[in-house]
DRENRO-513750 format. One record per residue (C-alpha): chain; y negated, z, x. Coordinates in steps of 0.1 Angstrom, whole numbers, padded with zeros to 4 digits. Example, Ala and Ser with C-alpha at 12.3 -4.5 7.8 and 13.67 -1.06 7.14 Angstrom:
2
> A;0045;0078;0123
> A;0011;0071;0137
% end
This chain:
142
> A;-1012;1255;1182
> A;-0989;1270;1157
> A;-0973;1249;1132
> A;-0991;1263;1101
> A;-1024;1255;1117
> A;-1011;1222;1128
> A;-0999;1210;1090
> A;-1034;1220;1084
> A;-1053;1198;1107
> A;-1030;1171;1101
> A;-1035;1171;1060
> A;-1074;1168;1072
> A;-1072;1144;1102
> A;-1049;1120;1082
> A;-1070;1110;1055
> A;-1098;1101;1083
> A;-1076;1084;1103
> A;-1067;1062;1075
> A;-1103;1054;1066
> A;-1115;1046;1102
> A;-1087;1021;1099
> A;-1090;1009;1066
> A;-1129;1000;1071
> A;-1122;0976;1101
> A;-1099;0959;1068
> A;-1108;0937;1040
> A;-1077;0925;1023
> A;-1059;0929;0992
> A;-1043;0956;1005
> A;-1071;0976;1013
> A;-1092;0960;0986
> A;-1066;0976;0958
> A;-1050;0945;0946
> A;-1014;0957;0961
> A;-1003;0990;0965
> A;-0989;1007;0994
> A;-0952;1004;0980
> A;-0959;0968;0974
> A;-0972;0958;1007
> A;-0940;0978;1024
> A;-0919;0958;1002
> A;-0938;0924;1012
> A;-0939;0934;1050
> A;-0903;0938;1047
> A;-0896;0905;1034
> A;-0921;0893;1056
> A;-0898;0905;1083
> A;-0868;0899;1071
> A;-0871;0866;1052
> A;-0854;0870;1019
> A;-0831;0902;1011
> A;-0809;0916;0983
> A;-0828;0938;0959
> A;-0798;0967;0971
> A;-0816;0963;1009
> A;-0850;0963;0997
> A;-0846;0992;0977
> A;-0823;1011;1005
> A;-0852;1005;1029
> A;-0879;1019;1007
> A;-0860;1049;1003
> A;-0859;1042;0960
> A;-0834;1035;0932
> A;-0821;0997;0927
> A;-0841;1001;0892
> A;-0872;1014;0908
> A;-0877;0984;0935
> A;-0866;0960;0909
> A;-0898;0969;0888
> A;-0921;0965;0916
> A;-0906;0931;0927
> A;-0912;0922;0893
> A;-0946;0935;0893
> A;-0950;0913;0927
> A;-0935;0884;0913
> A;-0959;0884;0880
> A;-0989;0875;0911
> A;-0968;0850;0921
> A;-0961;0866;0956
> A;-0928;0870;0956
> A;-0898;0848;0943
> A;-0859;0854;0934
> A;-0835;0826;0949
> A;-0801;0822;0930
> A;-0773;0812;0951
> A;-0760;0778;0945
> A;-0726;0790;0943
> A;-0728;0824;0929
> A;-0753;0832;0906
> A;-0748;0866;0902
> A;-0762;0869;0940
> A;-0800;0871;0939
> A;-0820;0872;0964
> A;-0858;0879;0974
> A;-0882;0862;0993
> A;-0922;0858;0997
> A;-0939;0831;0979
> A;-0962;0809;1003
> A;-0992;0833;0986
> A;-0974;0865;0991
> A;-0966;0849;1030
> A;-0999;0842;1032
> A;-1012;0876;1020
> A;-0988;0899;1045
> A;-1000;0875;1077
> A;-1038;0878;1067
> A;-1031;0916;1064
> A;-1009;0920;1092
> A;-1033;0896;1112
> A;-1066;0924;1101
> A;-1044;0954;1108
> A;-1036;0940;1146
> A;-1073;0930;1156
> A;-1082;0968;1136
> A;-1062;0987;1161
> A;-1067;0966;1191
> A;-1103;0970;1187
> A;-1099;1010;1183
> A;-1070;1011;1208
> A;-1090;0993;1230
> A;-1108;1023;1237
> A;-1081;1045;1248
> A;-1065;1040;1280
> A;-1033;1024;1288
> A;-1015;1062;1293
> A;-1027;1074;1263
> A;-1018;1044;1241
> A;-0981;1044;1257
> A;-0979;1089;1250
> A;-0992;1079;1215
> A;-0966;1055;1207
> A;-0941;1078;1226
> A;-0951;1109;1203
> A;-0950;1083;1169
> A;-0915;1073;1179
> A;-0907;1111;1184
> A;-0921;1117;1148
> A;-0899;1090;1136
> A;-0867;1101;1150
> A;-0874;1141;1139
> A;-0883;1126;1102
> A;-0854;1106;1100
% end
């Protein structure tokens, strides 16, 4: 398959693939109460723990100002919260609320049974070349 036919496919298949997924979901992520920048930003912290607002924003790929404006935006719900440091004030740093915890697990826990339940359908080979080629689209996007 040439390239310009394969951009085409994928710009169709995409969109279904997220659908198939997103109706196995029921979540405020796939309900519309977060976005997709916000539950990036949540899943990092998840991840992470707590985090200057410089590594958020150098992780989503967006200005200081930009991810500033959506932590705010996530700390208006009350999911996220800034921690001043005790001896520094100036240092700030970011962390989920117990909601916003909550959230990201009860998403994260809907997003793992989603994809074992379609995954589960493929064999064992093809799940392992899928992940190979997704880590190979990774690497050639970075």
């Amino acid at each position: 398959m040439d390239i310009d036919t394969f951009g085409q496919r994928m710009i169709e298949v995409f969109p279904q693939f997220m659908r198939v997924f997103a109706r196995h979901e029921h979540n405020d992520f796939t309900s519309g109460n977060i976005t997709l920048p916000q539950f990036w930003a949540m899943d990092f912290l998840y991840r992470a723990g707590a985090a200057k607002m410089s590594g958020l924003a150098q992780y989503l790929d967006v200005s200081p100002a930009s991810a500033t404006g959506l932590i705010d935006r996530l700390i208006t719900q009350k999911l996220v919260v800034r921690k001043y440091d005790s001896n520094d004030r100036r240092v700030v740093e970011i962390e989920l609320s117990l909601k916003g915890k909550g959230m990201i697990e009860n998403i994260r826990k809907q997003k793992i049974r989603a994809l074992t339940k379609i995954f589960g359908k493929i064999s064992s080979d093809d799940r392992a070349k899928y992940m190979e080629i997704l880590n190979k689209v990774i690497k050639a996007a970075e």
